[in-house]
C-alpha positions in Angstrom: 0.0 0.0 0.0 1.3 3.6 -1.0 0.0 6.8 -0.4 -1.7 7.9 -4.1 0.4 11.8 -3.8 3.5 10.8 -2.5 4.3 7.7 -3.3 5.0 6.6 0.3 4.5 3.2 1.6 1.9 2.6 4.4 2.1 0.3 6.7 -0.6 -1.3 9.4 -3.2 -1.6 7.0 -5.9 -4.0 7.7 -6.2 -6.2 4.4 -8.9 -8.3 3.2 -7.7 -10.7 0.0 -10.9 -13.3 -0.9 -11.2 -15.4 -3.7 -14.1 -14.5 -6.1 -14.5 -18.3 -7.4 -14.3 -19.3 -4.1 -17.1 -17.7 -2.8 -19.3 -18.3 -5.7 -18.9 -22.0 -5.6 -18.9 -22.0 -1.6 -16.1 -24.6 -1.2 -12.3 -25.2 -0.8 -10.2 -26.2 -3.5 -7.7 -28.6 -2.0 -5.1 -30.0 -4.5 -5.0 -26.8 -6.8 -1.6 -27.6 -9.3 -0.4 -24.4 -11.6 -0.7 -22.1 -8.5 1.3 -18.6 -8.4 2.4 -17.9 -4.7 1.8 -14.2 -3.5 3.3 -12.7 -0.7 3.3 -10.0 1.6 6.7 -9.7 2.4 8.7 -7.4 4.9 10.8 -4.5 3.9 13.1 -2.3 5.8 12.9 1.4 4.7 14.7 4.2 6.7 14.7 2.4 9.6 10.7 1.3 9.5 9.4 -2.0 8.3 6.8 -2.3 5.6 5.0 -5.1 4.0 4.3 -5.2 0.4 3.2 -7.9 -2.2 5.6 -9.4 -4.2 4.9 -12.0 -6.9 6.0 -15.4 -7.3 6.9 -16.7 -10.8 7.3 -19.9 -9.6 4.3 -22.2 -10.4 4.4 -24.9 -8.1 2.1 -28.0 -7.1 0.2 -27.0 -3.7 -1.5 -29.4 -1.2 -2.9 -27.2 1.2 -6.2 -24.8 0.9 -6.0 -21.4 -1.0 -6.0 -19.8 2.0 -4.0 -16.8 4.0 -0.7 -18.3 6.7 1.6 -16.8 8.3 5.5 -18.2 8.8 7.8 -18.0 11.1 9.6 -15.1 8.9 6.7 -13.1 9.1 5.8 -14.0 5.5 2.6 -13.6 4.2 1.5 -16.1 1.2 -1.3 -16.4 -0.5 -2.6 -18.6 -3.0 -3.4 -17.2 -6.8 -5.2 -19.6 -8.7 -4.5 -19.0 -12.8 -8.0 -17.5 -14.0 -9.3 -16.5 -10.9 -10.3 -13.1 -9.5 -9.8 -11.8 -6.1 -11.8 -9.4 -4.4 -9.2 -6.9 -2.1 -10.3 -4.4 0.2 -8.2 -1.9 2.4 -8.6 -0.2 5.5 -5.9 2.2 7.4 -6.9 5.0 9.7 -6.6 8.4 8.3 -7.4 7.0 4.3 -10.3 6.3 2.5 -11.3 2.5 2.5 -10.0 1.1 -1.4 -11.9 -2.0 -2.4 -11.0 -4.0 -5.9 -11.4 -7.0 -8.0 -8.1 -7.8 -9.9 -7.9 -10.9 -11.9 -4.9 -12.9 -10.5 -2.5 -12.7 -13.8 -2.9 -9.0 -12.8 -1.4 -9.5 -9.3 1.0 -12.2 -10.5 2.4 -10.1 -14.2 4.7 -7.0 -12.1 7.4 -8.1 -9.6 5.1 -5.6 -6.8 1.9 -4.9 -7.1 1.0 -1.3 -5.2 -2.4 -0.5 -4.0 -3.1 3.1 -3.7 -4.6 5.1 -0.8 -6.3 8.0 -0.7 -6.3 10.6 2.6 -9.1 11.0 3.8 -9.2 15.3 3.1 -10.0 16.9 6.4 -11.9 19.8 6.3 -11.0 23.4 6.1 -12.6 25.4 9.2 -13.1 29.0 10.5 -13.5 29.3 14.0 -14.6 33.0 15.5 -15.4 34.5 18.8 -17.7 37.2 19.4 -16.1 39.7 22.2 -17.0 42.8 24.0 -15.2 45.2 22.7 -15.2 47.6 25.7 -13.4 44.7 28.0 -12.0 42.2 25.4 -14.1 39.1 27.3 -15.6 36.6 25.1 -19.7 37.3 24.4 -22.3 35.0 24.0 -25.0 34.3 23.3 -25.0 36.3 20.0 -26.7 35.8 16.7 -24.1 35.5 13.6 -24.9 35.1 10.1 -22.1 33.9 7.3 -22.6 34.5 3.8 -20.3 32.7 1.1 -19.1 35.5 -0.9 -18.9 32.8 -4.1 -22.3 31.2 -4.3 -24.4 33.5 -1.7 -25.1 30.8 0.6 -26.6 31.8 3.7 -25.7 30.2 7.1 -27.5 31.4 10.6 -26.3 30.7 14.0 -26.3 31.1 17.7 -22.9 31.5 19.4 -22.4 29.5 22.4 -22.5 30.7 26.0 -18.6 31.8 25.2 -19.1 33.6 21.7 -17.8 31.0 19.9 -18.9 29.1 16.6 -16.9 27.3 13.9 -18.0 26.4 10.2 -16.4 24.3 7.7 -15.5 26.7 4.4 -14.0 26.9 0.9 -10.7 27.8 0.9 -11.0 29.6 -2.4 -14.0 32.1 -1.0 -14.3 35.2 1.1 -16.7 35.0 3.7 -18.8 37.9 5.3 -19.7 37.8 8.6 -21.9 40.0 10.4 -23.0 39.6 14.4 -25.8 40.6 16.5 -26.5 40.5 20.5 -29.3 43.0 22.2 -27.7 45.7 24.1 -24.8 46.1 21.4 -24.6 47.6 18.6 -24.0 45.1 15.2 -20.6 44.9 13.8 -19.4 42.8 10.2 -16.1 42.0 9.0 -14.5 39.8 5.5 -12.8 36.5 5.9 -10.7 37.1 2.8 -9.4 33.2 1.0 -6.3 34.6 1.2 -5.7 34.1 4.8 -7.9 30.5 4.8 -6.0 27.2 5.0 -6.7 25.2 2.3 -5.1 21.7 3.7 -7.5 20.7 6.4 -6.2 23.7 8.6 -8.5 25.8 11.3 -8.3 29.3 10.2 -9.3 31.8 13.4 -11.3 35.3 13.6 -12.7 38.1 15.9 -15.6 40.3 15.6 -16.0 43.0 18.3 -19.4 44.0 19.7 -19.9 47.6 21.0 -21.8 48.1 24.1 -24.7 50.6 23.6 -25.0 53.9 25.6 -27.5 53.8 27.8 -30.5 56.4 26.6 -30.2 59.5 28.3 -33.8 60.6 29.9 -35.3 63.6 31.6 -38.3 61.5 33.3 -37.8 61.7 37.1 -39.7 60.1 40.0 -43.3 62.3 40.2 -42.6 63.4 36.4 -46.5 64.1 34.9 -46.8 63.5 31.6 -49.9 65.0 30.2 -51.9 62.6 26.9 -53.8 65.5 25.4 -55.7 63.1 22.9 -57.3 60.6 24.8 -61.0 60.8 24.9 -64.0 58.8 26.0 -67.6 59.0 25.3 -69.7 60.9 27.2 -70.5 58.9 30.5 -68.7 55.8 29.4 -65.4 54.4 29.9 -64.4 51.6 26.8 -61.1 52.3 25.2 -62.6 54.3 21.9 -60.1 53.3 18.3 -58.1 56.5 18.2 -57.3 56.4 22.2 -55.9 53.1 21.6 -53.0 55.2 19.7 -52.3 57.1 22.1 -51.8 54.3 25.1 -49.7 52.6 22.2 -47.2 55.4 22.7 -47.1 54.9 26.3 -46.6 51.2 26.1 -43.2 51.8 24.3 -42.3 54.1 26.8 -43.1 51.8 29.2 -40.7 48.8 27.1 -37.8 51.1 26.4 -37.7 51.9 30.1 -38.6 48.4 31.9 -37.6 49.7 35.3 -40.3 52.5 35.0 -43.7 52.2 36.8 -45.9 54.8 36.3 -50.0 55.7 37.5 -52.2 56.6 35.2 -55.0 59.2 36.1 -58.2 60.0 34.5 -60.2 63.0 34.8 -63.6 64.3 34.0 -66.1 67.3 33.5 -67.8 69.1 36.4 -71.4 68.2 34.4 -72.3 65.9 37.0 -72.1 65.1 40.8 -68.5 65.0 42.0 -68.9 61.3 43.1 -70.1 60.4 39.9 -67.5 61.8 38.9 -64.7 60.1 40.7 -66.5 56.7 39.7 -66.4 57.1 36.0 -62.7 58.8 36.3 -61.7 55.5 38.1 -63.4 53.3 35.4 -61.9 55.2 32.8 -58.3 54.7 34.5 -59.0 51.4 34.8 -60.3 50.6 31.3 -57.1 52.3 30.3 -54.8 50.2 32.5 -56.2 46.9 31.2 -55.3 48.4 27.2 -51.8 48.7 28.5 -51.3 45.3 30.7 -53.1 43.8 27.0 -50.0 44.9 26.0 -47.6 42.9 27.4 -46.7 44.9 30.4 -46.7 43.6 34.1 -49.6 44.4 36.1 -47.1 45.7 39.1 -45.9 48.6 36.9 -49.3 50.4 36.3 -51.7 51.5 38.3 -55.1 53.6 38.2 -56.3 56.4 39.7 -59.8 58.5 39.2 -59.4 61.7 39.9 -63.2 63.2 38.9 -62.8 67.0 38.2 -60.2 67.3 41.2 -56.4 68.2 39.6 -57.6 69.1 36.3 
């Protein structure tokens, strides 16, 4: 066995040599005359020792089984029946398996009969790690999206807990990657082929996420905020179509900010008794909390209050 690019010989292969005839016709051939001996012989090359198959011109008269033995010279020898076709097959580590049928004038006609093996071709990688750019640490979870800059293929994937991913890739193409994580702001970089491995190598990358400044605010604690253009029905209290847009605006306040908690008040006319009043204020307040809450905001962050025509 050789290596198919450099010629070298392998050794600790596991070979399997059967006889095709054999196997058809399901029996031994004892007795076989006109036999061509092949063996699997040791030789010593810079130091290592490598077994190869040498042919036998000899024809000789054999009494035992066509069969595989082993001598005490480490000899291997196996019987070649003229006419006959042997199926081979080859294993090794590291190589793809090689599997042939050769008639057995082909094994016996050349003084060493080479079987080549091909490597097994390892694949080329990039391996990246998302990092904080402020502090240098590894980030993760983050979202990162790879597009081959020859065919346009698409690839989408979440970093693990430590920022990292890795992706097998063409040598021979650029890659573009871009990253994503909430709370910083998105960054993309090339992979240019140039600096890619193209023999089964791990090429290596950073991509740098920058924290976002928080949003500066002027909303203090007690802070009134004043909705101008939310208005009910006289003496009712459901949450008309065009107030609905207004208590939108207040629910993305309310999920830009998630530490804020806020009460909402509602006020009336003075057309009525002040209690009255105060009651349909309250309902109103209410009605308007439930909108929000609808929402998606926590309960424990809004609260109503009726105020009837009092603070207006």
């Amino acid at each position: 066995m050789i290596d198919e690019v450099t010629n070298e010989r392998i050794s600790d292969a596991n070979l399997n040599f059967n006889s095709m005839a054999a196997a058809i016709k399901n029996q031994s051939s004892g007795g076989i005359s006109g036999t061509t001996v092949l063996s699997l012989t040791p030789v010593e090359i810079d130091g290592n020792t490598y077994y190869v198959f040498n042919g036998d011109a000899q024809k000789s008269a054999m009494t035992n089984s066509p069969k595989t033995a082993t001598s005490k010279s480490c000899d291997l020898q196996v019987n070649v029946t003229p006419g006959d076709v042997y199926q081979i097959t080859v294993q090794k580590d590291g190589y793809e398996p090689w599997q042939a049928s050769i008639p057995a004038n082909d094994l016996s006609s050349v003084p060493e009969y080479l079987i080549p093996l091909k490597k097994v071709k390892k694949p080329n990688t990039l391996s990246g790690t998302i990092i904080n750019q402020k502090t240098g640490n590894p980030l993760g979870p983050a979202t990162v999206v790879v597009v081959n800059k020859c065919n346009g293929e698409r690839m989408e994937f979440q970093t693990n807990q430590t920022g990292k991913f890795q992706m097998d890739v063409d040598c021979n193409c650029d890659y573009e990657i871009s990253a994503t994580k909430k709370d910083f702001s998105d960054n993309d970089k090339t992979v240019s082929s140039t600096i890619i491995g193209c023999d089964g190598t791990n090429t290596t990358t950073e991509l740098a996420l920058k924290p976002k400044e928080p949003k500066k605010t002027d909303f203090t604690v007690g802070k009134v905020i004043r909705l101008d253009k939310l208005y009910y029905d006289f003496n009712k209290y459901n949450i008309r179509a065009n107030a609905g847009i207004e208590l939108d605006k207040v629910v993305d306040l309310l999920k830009e900010y998630p530490s804020m908690e806020i009460e909402l008040g509602s006020h009336t006319d003075s057309r009525v008794k002040d209690s009255y009043n105060e009651w349909l204020s309250r309902k109103r307040a209410e009605a308007a909390v439930q909108y929000i809450i609808s929402k998606g905001i926590s309960s424990s962050r809004v609260t109503a209050a009726g105020f009837g025509e009092a603070n207006w």
